[in-house]
RODO-696013 format. One record per atom (N, C-alpha, C, O): residue in one letter; x, y, z. Coordinates in pm, whole numbers, padded with zeros to 5 digits, always signed. Each point is the difference from the previous one (the first is absolute). Layout:
<nodes>
AXYZ...
</nodes>
This chain:
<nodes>
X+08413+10702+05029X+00123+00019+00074X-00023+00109+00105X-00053+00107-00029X+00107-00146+00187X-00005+00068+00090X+00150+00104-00001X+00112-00030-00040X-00167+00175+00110X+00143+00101-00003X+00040-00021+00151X-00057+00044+00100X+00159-00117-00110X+00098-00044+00113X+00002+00142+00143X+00027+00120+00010X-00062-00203+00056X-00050+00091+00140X+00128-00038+00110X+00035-00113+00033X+00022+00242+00012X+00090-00003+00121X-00032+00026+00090X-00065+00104-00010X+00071-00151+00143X+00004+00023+00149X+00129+00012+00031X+00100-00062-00037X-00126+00191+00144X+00154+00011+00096X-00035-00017+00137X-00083+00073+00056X+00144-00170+00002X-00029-00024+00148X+00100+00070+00076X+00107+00020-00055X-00126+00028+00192X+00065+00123+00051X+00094-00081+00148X-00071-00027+00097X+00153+00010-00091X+00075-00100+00096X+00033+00140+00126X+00101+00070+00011X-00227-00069+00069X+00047+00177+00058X+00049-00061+00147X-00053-00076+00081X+00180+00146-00086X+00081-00044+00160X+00050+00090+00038X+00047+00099-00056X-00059-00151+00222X+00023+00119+00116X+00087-00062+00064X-00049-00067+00092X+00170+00060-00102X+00090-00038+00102X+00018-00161-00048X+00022-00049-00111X-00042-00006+00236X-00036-00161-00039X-00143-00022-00042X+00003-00096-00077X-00109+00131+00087X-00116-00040-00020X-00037+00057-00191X+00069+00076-00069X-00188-00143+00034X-00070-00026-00138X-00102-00009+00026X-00050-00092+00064X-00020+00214-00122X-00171+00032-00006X-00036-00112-00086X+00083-00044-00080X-00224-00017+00091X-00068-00091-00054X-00145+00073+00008X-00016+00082+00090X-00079-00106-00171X-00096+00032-00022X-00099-00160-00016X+00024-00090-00081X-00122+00093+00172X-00124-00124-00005X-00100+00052-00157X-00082+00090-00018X+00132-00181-00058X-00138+00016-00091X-00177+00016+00024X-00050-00082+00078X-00003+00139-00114X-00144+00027-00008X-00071-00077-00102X-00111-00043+00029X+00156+00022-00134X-00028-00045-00155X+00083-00066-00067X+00116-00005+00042X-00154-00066-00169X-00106-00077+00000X+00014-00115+00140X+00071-00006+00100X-00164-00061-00150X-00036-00077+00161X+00087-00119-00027X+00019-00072+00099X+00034+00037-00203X+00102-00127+00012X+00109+00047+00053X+00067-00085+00058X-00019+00213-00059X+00119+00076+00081X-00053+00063+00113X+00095+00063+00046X-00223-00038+00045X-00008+00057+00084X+00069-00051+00113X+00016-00122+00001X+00033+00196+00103X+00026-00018+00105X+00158-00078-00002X+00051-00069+00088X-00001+00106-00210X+00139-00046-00014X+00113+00146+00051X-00056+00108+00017X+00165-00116-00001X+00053+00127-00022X+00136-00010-00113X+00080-00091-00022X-00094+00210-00028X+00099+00041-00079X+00107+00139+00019X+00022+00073+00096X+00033-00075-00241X+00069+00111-00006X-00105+00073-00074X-00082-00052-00076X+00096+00224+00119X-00093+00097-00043X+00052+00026-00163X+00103-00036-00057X-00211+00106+00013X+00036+00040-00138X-00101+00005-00073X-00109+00027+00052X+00122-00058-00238X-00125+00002-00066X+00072+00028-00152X+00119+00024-00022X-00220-00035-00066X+00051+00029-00140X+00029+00129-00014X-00013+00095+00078X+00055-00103-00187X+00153+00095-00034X-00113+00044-00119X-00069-00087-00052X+00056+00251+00009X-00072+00040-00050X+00059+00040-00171X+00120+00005-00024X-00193+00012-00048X+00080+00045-00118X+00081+00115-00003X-00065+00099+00033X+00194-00073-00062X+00064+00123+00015X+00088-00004+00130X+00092+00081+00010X-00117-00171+00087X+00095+00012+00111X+00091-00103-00026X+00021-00082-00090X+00041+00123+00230X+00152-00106-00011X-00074-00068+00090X-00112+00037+00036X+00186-00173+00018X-00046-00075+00089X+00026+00049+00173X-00044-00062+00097X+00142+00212-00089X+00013+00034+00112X-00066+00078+00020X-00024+00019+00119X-00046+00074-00227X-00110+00093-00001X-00110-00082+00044X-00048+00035+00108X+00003-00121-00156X-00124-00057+00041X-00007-00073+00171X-00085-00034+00081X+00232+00039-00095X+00030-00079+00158X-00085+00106+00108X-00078-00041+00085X+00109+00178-00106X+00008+00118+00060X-00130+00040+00010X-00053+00040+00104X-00010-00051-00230X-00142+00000-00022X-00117-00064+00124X-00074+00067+00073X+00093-00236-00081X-00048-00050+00012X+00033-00022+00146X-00100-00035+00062X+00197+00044+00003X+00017-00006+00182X-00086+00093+00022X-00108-00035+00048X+00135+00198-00081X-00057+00131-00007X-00197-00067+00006X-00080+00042+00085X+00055-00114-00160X-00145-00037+00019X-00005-00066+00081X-00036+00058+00102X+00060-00181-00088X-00010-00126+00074X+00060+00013+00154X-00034-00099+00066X+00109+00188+00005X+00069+00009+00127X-00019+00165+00005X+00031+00030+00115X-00051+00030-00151X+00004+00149+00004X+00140+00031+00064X-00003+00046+00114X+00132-00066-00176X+00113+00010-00008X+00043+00115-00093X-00078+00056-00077X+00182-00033+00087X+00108+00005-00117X+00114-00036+00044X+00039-00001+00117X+00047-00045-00259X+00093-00131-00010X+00126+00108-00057X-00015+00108-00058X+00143-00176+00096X+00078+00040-00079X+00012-00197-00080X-00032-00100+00065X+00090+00099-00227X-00005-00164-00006X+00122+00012-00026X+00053+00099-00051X+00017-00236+00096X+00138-00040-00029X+00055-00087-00101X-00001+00050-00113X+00030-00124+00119X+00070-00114-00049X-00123-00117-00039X-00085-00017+00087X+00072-00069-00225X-00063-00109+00019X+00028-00098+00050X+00118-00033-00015X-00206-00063+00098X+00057-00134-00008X+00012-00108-00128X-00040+00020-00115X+00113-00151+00171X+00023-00012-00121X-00102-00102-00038X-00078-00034+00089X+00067-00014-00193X-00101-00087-00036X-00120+00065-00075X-00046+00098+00058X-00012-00130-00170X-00112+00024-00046X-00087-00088+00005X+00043-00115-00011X-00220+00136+00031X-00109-00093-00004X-00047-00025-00097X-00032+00106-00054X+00000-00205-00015X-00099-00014-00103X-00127-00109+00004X-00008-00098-00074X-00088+00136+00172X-00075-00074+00050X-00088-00077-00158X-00021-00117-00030X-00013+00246-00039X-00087-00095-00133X+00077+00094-00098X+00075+00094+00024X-00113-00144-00136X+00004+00087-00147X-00041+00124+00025X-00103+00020+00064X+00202+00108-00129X-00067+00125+00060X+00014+00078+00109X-00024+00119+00017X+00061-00195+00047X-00005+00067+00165X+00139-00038+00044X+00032-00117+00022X+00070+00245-00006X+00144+00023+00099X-00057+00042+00129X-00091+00081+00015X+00172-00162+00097X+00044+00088+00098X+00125+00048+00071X+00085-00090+00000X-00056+00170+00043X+00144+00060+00048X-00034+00076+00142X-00100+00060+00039X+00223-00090+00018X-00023+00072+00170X+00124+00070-00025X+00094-00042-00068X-00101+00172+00141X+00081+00120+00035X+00018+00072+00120X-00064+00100+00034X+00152-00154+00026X+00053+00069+00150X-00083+00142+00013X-00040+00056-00102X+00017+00000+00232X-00054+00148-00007X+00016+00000+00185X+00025-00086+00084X-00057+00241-00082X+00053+00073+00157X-00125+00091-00019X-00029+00049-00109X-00062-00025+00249X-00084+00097-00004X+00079+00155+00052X+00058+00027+00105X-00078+00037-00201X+00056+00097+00036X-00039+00128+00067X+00068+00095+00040X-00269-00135-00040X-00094+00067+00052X-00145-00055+00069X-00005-00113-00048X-00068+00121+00099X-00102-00041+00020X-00002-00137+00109X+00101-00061+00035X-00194+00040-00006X-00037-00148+00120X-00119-00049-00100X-00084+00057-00069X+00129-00219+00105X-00026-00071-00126X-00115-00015+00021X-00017+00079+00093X-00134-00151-00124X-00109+00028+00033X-00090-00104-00115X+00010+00030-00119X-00072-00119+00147X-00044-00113-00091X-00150+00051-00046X-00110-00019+00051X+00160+00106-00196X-00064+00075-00043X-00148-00159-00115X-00121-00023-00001X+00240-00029-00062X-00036-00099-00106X+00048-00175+00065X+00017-00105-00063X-00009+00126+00166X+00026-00152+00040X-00067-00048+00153X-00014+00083+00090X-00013-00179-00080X-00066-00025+00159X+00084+00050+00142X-00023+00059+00106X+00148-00133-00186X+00091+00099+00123X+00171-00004-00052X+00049-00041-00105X+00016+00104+00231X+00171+00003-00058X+00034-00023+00137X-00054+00027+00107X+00194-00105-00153X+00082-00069+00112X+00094-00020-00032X+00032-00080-00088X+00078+00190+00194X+00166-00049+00003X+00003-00118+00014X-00088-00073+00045X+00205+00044-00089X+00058-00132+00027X+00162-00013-00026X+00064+00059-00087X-00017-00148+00178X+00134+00002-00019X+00060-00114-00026X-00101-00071-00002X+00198-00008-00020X+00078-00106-00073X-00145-00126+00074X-00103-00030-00060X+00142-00014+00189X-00076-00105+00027X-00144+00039-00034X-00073-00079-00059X+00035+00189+00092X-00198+00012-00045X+00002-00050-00186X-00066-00097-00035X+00138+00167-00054X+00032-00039-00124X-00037-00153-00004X-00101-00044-00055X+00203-00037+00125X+00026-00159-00008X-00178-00013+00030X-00079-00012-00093X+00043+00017+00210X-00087-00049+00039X-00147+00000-00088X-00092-00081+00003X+00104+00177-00064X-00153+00066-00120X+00071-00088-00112X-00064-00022-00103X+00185-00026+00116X+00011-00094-00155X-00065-00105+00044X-00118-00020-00028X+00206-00079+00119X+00003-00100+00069X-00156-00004+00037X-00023-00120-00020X-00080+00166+00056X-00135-00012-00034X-00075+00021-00104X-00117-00032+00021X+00137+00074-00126X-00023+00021-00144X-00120+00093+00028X-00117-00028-00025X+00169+00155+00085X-00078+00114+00041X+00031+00132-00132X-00080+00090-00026X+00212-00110-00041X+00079+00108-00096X-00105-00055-00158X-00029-00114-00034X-00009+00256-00036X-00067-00046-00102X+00176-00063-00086X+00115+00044+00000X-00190-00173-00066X+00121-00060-00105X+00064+00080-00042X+00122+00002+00020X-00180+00079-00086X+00110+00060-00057X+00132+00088-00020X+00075+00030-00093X-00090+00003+00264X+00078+00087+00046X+00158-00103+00090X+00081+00035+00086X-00095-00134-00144X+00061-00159+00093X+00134+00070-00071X+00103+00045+00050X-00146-00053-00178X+00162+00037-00056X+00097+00083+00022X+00101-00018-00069X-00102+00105+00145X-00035+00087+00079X+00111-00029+00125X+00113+00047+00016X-00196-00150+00073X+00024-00029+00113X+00098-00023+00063X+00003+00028+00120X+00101-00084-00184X+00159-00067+00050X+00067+00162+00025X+00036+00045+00108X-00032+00035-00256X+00073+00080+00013X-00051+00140+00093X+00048+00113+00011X-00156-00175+00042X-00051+00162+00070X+00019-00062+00186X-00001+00071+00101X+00015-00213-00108X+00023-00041+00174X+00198-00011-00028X+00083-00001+00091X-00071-00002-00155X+00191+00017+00008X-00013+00159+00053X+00041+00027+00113X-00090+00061-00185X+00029+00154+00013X-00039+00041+00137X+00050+00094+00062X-00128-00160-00028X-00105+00063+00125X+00114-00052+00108X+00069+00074+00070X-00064-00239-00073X+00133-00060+00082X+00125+00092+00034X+00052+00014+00111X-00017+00044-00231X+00136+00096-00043X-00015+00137+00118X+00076+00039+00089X-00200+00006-00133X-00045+00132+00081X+00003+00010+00152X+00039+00088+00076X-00102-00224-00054X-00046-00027+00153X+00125+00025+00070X+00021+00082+00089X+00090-00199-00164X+00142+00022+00088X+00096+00126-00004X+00101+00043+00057X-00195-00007-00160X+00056+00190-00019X+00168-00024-00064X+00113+00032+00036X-00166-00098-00136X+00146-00017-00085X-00030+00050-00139X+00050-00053-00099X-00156+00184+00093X-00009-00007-00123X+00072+00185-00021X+00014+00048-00113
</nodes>
């Protein structure tokens, strides 16, 4: 028996736009982009590790917000969860990924609509191009 492993994916927005990160690894996900993040360590919460892991991966720091909703369960063992976040310091910098790229409601559509977004972050997707939509018209 495997000890059930969490990921927190980091949904980090600036206004209207949503950082995405291009995978490096493994090579069946390279060159996809996602939401930033990483496993959740023993002893943390899943917003601690959120904080953690931007802090490595973007050389950020985050304040984290709110989750989205939906949980992943790609195999046995393995959760994932995404959590709103705001940089509250630093310029982001593709420390652990090939590269990073704003994007806003239509760039979103378009990285689906080419099956450029790693899968698993799809679930994801509806509710993070409504928000971005919301922002743009500055109705939020």
């Amino acid at each position: 028996m495997t000890d059930e492993v969490l990921v927190v994916a980091g949904a980090v927005l600036d206004g209207g736009r949503l950082l995405l990160a291009q995978r490096d690894r493994p090579a069946e996900l390279a060159g996809l982009w996602e939401l930033p993040g990483g496993k959740v360590e023993p002893g943390e919460s899943p917003a601690q590790a959120l904080v953690r892991e931007l802090c490595e991966e973007l050389d950020v720091s985050v304040s984290v917000g709110d989750s989205l909703a939906g949980v992943v369960r790609p195999k046995p063992g393995l959760t994932l969860v995404a959590m709103r976040a705001t940089i509250v310091s630093g310029t982001v910098r593709a420390v652990e990924h090939r590269a990073l790229r704003w994007v806003d409601a239509d760039g979103l559509s378009e990285l689906i609509q080419t099956g450029s977004m790693v899968p698993n972050d799809l679930a994801w997707a509806r509710e993070l191009m409504g928000e971005l939509q919301v922002r743009r018209h500055g109705l939020s």
